[in-house]
Biotite code that builds the C-alpha atoms (Angstrom):
import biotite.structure as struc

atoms = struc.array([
    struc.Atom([-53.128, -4.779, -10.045], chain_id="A", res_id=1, res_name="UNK", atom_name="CA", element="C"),
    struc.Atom([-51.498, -1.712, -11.379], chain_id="A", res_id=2, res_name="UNK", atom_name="CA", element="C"),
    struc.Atom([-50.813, -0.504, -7.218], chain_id="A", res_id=3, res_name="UNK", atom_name="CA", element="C"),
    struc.Atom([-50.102, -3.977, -6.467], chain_id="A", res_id=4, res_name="UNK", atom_name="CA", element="C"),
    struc.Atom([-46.777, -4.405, -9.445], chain_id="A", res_id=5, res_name="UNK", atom_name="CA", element="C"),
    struc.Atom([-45.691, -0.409, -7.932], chain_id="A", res_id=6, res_name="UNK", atom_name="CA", element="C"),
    struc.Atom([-45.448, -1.296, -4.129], chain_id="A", res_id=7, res_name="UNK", atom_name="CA", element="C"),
    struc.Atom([-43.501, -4.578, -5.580], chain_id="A", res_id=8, res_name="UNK", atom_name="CA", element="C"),
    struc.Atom([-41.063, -2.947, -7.140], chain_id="A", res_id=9, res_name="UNK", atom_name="CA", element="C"),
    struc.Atom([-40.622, -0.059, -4.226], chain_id="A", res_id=10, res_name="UNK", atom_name="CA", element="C"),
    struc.Atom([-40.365, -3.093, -1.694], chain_id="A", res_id=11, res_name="UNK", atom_name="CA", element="C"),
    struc.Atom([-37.417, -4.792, -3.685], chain_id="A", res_id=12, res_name="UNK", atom_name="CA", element="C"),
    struc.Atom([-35.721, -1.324, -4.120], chain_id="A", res_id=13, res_name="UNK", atom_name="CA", element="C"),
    struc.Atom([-35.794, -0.957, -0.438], chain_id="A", res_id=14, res_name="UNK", atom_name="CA", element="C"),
    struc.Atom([-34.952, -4.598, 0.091], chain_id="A", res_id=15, res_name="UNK", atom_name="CA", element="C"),
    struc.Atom([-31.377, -4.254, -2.150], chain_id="A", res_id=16, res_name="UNK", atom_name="CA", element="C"),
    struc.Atom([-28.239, -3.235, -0.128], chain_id="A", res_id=17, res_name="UNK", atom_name="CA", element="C"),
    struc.Atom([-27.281, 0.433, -0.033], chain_id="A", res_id=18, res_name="UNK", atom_name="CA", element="C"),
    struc.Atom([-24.050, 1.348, -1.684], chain_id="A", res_id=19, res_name="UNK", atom_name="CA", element="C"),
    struc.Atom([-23.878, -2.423, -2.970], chain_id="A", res_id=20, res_name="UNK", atom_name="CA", element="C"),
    struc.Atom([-22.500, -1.315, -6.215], chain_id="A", res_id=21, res_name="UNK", atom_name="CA", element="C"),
    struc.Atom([-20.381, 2.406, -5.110], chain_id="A", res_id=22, res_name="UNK", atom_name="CA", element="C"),
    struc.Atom([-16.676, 2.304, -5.839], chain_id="A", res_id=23, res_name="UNK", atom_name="CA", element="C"),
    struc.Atom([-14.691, 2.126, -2.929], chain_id="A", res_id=24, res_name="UNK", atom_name="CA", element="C"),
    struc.Atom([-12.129, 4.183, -4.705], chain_id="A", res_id=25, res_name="UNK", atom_name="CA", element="C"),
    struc.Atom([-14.566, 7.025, -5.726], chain_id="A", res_id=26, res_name="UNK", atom_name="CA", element="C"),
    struc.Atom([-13.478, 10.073, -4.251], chain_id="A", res_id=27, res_name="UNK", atom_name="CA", element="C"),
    struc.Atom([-10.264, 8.975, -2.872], chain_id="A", res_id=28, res_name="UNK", atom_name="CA", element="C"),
    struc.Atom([-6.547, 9.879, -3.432], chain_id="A", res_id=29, res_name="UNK", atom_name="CA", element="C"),
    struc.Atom([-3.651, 7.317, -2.190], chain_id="A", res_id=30, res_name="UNK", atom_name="CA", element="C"),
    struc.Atom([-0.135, 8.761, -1.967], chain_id="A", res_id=31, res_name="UNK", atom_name="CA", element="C"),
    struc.Atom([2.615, 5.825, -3.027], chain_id="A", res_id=32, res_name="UNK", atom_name="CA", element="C"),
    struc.Atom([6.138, 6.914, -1.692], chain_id="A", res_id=33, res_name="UNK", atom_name="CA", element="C"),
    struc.Atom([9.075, 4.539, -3.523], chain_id="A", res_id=34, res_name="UNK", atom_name="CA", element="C"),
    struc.Atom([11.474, 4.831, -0.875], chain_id="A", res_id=35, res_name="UNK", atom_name="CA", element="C"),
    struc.Atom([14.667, 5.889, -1.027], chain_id="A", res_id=36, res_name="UNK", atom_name="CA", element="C"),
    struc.Atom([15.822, 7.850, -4.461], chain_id="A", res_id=37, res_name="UNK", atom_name="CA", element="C"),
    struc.Atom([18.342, 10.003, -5.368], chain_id="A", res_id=38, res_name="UNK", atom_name="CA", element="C"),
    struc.Atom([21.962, 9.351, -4.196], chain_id="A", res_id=39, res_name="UNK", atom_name="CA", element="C"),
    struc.Atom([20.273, 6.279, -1.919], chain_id="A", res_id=40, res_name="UNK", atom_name="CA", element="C"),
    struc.Atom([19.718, 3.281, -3.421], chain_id="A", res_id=41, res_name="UNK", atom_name="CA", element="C"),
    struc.Atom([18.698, 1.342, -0.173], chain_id="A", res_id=42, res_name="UNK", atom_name="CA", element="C"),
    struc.Atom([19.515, -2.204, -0.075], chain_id="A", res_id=43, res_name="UNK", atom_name="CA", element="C"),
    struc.Atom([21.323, -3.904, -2.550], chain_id="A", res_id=44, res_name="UNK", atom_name="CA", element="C"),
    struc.Atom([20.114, -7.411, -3.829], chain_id="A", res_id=45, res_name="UNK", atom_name="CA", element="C"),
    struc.Atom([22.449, -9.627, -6.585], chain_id="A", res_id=46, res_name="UNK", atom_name="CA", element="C"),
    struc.Atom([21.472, -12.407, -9.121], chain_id="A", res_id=47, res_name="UNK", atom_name="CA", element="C"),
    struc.Atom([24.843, -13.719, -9.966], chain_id="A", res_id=48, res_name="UNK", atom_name="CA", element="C"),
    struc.Atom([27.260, -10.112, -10.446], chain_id="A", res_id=49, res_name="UNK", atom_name="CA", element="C"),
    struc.Atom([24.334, -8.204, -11.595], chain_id="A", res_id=50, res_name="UNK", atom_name="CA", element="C"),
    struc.Atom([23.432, -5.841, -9.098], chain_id="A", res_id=51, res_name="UNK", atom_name="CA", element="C"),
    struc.Atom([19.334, -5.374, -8.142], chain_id="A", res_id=52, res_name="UNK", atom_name="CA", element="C"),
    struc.Atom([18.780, -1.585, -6.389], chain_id="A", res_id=53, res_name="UNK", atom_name="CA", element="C"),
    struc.Atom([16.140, -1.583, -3.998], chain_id="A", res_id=54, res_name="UNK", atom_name="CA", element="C"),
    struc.Atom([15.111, 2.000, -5.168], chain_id="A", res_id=55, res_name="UNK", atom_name="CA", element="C"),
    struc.Atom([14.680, 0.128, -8.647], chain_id="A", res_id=56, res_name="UNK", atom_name="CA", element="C"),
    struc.Atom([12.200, -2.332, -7.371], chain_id="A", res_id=57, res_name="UNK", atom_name="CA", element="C"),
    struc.Atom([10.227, 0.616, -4.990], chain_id="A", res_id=58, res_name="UNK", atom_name="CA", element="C"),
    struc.Atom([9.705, 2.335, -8.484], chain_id="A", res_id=59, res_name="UNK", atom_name="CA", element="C"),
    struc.Atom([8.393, -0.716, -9.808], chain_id="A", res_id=60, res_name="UNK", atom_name="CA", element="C"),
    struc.Atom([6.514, -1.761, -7.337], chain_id="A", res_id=61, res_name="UNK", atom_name="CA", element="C"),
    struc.Atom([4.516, 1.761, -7.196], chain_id="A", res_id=62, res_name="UNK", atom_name="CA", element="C"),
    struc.Atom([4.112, 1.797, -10.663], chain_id="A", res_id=63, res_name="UNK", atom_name="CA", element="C"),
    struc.Atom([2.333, -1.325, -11.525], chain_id="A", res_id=64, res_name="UNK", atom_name="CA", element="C"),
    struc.Atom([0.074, -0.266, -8.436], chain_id="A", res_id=65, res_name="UNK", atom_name="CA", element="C"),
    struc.Atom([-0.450, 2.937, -9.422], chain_id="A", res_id=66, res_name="UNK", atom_name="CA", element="C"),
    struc.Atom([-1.928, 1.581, -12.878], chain_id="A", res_id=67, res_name="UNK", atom_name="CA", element="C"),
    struc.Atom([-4.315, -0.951, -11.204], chain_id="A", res_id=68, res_name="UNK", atom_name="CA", element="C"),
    struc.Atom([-5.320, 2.102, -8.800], chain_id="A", res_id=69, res_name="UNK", atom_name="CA", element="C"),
    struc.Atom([-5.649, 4.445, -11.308], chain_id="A", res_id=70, res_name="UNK", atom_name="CA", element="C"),
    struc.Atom([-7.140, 1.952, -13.901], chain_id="A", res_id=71, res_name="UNK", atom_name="CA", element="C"),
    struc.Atom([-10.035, 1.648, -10.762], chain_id="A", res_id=72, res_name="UNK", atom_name="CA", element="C"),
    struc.Atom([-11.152, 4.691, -10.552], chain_id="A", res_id=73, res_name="UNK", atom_name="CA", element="C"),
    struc.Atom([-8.586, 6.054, -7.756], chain_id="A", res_id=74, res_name="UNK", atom_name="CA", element="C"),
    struc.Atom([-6.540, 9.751, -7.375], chain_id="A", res_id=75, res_name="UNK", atom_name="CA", element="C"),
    struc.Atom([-3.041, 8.478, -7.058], chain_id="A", res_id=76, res_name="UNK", atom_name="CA", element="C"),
    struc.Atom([-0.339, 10.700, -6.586], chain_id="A", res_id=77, res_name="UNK", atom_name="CA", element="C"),
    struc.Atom([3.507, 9.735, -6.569], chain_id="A", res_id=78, res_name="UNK", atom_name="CA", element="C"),
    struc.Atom([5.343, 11.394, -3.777], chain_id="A", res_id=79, res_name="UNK", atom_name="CA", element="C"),
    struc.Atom([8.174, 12.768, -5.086], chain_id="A", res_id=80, res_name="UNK", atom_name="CA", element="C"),
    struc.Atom([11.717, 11.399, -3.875], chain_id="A", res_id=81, res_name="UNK", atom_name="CA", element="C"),
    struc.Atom([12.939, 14.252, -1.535], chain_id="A", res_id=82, res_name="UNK", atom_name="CA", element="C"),
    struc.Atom([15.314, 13.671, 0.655], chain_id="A", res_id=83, res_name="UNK", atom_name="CA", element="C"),
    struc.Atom([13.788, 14.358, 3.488], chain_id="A", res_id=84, res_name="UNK", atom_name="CA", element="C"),
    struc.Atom([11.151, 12.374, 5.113], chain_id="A", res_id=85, res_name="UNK", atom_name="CA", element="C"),
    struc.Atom([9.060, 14.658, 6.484], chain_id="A", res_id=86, res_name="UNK", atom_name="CA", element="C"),
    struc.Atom([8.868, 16.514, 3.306], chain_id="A", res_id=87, res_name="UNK", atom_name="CA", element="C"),
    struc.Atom([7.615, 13.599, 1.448], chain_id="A", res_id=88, res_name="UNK", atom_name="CA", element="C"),
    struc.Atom([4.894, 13.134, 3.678], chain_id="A", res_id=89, res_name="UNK", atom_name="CA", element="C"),
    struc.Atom([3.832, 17.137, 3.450], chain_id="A", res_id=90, res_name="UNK", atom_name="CA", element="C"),
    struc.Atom([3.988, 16.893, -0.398], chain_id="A", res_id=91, res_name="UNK", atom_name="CA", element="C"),
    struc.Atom([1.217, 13.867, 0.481], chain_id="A", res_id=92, res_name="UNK", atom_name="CA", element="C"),
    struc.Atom([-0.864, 16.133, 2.647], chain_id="A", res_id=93, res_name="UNK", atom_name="CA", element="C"),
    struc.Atom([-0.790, 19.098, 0.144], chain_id="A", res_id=94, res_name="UNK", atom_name="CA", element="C"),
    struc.Atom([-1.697, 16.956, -2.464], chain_id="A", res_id=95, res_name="UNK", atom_name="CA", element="C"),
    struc.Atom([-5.231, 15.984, -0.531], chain_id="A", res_id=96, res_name="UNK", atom_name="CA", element="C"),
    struc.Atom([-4.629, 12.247, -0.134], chain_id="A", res_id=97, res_name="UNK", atom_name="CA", element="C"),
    struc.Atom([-6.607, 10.182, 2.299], chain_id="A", res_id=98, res_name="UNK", atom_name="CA", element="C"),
    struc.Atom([-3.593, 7.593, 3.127], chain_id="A", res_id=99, res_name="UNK", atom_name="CA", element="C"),
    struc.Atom([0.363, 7.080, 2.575], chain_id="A", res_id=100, res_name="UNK", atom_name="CA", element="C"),
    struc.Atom([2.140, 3.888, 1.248], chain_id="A", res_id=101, res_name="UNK", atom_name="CA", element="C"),
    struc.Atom([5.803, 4.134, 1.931], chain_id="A", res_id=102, res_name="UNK", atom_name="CA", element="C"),
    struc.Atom([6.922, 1.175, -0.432], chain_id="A", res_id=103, res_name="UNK", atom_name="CA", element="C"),
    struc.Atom([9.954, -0.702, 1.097], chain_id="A", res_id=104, res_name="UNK", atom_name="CA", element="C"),
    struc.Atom([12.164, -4.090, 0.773], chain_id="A", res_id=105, res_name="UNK", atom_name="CA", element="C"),
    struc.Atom([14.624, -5.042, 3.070], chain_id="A", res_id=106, res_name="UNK", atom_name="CA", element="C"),
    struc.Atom([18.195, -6.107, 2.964], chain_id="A", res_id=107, res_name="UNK", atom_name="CA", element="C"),
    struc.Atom([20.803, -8.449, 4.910], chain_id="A", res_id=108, res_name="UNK", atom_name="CA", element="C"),
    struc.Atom([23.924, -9.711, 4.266], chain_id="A", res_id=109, res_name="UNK", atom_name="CA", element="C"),
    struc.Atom([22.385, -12.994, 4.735], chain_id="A", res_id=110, res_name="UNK", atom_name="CA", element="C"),
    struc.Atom([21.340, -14.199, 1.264], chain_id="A", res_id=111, res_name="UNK", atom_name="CA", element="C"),
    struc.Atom([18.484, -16.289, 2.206], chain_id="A", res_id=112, res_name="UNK", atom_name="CA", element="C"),
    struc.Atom([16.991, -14.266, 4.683], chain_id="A", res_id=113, res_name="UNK", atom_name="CA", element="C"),
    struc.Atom([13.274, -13.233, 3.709], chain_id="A", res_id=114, res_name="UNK", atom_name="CA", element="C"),
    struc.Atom([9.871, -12.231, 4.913], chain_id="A", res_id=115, res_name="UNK", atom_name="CA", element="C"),
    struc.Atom([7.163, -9.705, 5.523], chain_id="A", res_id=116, res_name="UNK", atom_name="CA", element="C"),
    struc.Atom([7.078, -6.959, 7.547], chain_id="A", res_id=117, res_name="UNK", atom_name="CA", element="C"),
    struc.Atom([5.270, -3.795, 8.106], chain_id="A", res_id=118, res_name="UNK", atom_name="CA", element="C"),
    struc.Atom([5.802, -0.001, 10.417], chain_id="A", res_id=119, res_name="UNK", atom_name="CA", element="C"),
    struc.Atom([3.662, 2.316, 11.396], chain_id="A", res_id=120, res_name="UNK", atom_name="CA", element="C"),
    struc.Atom([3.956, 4.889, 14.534], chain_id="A", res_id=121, res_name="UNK", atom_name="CA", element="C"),
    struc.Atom([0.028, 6.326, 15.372], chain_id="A", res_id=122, res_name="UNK", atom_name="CA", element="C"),
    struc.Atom([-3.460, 4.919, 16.201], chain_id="A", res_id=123, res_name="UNK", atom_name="CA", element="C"),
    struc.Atom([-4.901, 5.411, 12.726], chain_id="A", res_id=124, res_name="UNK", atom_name="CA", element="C"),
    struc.Atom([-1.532, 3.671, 10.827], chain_id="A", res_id=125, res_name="UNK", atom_name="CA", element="C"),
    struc.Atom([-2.587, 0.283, 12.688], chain_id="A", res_id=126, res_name="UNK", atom_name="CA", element="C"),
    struc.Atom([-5.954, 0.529, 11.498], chain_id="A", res_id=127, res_name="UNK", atom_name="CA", element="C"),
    struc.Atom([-4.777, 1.092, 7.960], chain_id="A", res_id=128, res_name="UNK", atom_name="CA", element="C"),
    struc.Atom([-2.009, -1.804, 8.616], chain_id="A", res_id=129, res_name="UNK", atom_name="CA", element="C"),
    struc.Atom([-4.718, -4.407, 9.242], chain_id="A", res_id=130, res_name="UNK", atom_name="CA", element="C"),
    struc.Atom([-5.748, -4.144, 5.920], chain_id="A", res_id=131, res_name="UNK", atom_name="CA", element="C"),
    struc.Atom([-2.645, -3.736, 4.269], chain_id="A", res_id=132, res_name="UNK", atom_name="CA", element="C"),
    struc.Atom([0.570, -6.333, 5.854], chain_id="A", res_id=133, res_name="UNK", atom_name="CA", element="C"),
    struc.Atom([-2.328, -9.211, 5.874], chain_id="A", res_id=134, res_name="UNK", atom_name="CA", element="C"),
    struc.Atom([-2.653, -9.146, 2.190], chain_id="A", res_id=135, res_name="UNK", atom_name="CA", element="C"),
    struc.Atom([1.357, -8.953, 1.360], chain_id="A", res_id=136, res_name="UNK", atom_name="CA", element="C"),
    struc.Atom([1.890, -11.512, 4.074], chain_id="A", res_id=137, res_name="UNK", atom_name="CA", element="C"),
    struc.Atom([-0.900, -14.036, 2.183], chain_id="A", res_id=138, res_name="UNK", atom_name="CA", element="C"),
    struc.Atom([0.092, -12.814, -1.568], chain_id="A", res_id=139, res_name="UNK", atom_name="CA", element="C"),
    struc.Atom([4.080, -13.504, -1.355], chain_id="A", res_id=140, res_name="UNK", atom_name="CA", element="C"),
    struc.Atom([3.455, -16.548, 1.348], chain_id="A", res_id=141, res_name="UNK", atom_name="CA", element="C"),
    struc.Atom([6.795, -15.616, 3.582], chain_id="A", res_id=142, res_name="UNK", atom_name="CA", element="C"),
    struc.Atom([7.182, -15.466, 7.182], chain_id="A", res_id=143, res_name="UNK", atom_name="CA", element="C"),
    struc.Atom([5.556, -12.837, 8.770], chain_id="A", res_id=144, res_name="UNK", atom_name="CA", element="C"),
    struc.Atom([7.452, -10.590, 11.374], chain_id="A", res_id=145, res_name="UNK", atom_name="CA", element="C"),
    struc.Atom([4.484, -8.519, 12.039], chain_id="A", res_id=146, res_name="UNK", atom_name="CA", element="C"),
    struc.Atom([3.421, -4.660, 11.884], chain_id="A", res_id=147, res_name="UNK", atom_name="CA", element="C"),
    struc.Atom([5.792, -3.165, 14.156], chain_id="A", res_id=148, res_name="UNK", atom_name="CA", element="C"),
    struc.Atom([5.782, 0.466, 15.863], chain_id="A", res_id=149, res_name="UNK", atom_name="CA", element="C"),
    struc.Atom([8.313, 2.823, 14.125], chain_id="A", res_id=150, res_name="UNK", atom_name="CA", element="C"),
    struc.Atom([9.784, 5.591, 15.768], chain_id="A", res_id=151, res_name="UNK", atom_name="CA", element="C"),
    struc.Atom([11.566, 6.990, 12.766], chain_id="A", res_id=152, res_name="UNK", atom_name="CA", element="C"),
    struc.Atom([10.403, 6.575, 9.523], chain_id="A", res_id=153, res_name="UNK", atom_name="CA", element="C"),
    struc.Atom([7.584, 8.315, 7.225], chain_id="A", res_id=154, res_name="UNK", atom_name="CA", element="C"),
    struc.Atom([4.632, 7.551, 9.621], chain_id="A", res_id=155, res_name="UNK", atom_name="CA", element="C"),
    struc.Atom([6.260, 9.768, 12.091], chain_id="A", res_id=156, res_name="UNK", atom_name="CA", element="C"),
    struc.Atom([5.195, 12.521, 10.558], chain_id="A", res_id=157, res_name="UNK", atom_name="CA", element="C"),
    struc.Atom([2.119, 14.469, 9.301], chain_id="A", res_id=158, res_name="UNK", atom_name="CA", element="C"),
    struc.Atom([-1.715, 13.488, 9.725], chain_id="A", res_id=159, res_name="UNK", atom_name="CA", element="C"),
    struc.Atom([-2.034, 10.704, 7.309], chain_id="A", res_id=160, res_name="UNK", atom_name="CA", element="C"),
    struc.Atom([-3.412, 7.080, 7.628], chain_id="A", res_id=161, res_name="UNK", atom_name="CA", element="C"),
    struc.Atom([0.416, 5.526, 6.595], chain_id="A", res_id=162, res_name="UNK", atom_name="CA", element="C"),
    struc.Atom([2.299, 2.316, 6.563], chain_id="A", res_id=163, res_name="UNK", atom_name="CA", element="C"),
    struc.Atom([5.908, 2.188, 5.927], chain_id="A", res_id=164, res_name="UNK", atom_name="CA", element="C"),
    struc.Atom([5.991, -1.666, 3.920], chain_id="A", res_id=165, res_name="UNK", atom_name="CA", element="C"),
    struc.Atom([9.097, -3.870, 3.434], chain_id="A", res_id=166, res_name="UNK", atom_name="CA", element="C"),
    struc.Atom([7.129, -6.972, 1.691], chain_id="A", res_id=167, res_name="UNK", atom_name="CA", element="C"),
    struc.Atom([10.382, -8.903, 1.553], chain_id="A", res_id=168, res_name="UNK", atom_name="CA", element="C"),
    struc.Atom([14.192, -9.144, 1.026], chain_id="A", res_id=169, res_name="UNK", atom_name="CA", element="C"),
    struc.Atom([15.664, -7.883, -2.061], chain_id="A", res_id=170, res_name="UNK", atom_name="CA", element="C"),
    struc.Atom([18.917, -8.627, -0.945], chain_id="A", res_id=171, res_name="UNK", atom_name="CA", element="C"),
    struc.Atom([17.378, -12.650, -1.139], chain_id="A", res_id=172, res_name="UNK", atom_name="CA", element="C"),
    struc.Atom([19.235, -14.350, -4.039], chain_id="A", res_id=173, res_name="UNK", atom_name="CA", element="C"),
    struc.Atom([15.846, -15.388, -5.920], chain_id="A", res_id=174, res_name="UNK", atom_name="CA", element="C"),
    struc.Atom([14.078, -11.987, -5.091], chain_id="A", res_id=175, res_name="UNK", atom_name="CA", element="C"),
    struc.Atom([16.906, -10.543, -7.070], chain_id="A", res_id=176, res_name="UNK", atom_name="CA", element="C"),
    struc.Atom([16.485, -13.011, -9.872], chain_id="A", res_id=177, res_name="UNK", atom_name="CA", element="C"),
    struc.Atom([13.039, -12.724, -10.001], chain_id="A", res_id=178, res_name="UNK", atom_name="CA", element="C"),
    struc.Atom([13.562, -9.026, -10.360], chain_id="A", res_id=179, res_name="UNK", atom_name="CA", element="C"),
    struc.Atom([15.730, -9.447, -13.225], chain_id="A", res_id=180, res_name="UNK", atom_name="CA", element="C"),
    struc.Atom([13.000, -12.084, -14.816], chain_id="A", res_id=181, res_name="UNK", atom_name="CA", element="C"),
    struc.Atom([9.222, -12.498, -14.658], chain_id="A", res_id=182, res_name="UNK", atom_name="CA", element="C"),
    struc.Atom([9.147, -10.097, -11.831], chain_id="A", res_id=183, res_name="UNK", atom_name="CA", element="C"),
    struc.Atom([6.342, -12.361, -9.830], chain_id="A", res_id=184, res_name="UNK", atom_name="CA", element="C"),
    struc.Atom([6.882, -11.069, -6.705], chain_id="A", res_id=185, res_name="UNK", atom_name="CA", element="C"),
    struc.Atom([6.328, -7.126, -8.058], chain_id="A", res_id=186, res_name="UNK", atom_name="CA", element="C"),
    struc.Atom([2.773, -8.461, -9.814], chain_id="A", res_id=187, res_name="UNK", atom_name="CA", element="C"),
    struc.Atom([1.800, -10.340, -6.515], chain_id="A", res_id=188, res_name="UNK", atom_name="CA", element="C"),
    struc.Atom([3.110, -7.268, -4.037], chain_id="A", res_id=189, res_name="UNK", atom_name="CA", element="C"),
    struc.Atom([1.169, -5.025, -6.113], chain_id="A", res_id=190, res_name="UNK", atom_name="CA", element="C"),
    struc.Atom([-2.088, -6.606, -6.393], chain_id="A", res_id=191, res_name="UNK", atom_name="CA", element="C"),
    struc.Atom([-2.213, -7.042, -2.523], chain_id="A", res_id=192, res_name="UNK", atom_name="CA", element="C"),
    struc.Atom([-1.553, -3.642, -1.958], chain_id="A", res_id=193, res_name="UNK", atom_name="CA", element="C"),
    struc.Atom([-4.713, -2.809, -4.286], chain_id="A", res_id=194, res_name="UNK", atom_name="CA", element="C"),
    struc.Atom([-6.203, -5.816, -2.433], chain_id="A", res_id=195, res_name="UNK", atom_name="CA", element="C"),
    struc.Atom([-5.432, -4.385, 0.956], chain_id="A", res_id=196, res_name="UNK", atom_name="CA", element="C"),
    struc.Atom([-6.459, -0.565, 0.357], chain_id="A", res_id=197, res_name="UNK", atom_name="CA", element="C"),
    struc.Atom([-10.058, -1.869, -1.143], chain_id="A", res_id=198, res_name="UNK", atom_name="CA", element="C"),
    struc.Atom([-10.620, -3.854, 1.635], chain_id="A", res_id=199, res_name="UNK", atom_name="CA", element="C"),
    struc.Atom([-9.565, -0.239, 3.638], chain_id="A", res_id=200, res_name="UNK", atom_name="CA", element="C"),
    struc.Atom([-11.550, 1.825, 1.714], chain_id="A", res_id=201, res_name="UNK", atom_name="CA", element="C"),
    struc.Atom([-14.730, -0.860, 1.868], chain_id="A", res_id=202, res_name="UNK", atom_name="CA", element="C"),
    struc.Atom([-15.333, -0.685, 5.335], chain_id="A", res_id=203, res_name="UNK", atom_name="CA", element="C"),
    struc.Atom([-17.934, 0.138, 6.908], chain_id="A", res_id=204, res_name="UNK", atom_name="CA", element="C"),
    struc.Atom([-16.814, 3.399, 9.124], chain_id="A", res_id=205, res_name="UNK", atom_name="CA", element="C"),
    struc.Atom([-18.875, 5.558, 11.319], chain_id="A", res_id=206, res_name="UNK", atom_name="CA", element="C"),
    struc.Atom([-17.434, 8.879, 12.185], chain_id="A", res_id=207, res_name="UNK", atom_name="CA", element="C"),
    struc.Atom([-13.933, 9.771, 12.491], chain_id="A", res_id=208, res_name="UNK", atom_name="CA", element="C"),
    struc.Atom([-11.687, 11.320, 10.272], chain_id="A", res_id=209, res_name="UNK", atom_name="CA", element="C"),
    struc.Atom([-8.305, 11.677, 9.044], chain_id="A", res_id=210, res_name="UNK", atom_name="CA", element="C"),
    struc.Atom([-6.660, 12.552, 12.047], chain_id="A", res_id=211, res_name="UNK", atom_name="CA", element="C"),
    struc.Atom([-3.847, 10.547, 14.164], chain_id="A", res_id=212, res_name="UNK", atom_name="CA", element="C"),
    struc.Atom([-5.863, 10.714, 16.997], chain_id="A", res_id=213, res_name="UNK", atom_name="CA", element="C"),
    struc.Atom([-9.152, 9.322, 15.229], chain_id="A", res_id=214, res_name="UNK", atom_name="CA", element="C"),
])
């Protein structure tokens, strides 16, 4: 009887998933880049005559997903706002972390224009991308424009999984509003970027590495 209740409990030990309960987030360090800084403000949005900075909302943005990262049991390091690009993405590398969020909005002088869209330049930033533009694009509910190929910005550079995001318009009359109220769309942009880098980090991956070429 004794042998029988021992080679139960070894069979439903075997028989439970491997890994089921590991933290996707243990061991790994995400680099969040609020883009622009300094003497560039990037776009500028407007709720009435108040002014709305893009850099403003980046900052934002990256810190309310920083705190759910970090709150998770992730490394997150804020890339300092150098002015050069490819600086920004060495101070990433040098800091150890497995992938690169350059956080974005957009800008027009049209005041209604607004969706979701996404860059990346090399074969491991479209991987990364899968997981990532999906989740803003179902979070904030615009139009989607797509992950496009960049040829100039952050994921130019360096060796890291990246994506450069603009998850919508803050030069949109109610993104700026919003900004300057319950700040909705910074919650919901945040929590899919969490979203989108568990569902990264979850998968189930076989080889490869942190390459560009991976």
């Amino acid at each position: 009887m004794k042998n029988s209740l021992i080679l139960a409990a070894l069979a439903l030990l075997i028989a439970l998933p491997v890994g089921a309960a590991t933290n996707p987030f243990d061991g790994k360090a995400v680099a969040l880049d609020a883009g622009h800084g300094a003497a560039d403000t990037g776009a500028t949005g407007y709720c009435g005559e108040t002014a709305v900075r893009e850099v403003d909302v980046n900052l934002a943005v990256r810190a309310e997903l920083g705190e759910l990262l970090r709150a998770n049991g992730a490394s997150v390091y804020d890339v300092p706002q150098l002015d050069s690009r490819r600086n920004r993405v060495a101070a990433a590398e040098e800091a150890g972390a497995d992938v690169l969020i350059s956080i974005h909005h957009n800008g027009s002088s049209n005041t209604s224009a607004d969706y979701t869209q996404s860059f990346v330049t090399q074969k491991n930033d479209k991987e990364f991308a899968k997981h990532i533009h999906p989740a803003l694009v179902a979070a904030l509910g615009l139009p989607d424009r797509g992950i496009k190929n960049d040829g100039y910005g952050m994921t130019v550079y360096g060796s890291l999984p990246g994506i450069l995001t603009e998850a919508y318009f803050i030069t949109n009359t109610a993104a700026a509003c919003d900004f300057l109220g319950p700040r909705l769309r910074i919650t919901a942009e945040a929590q899919a970027l969490y979203d989108g880098l568990t569902a990264y980090f979850s998968r189930s991956v076989s080889g490869g590495g942190k390459g560009r070429n991976q």
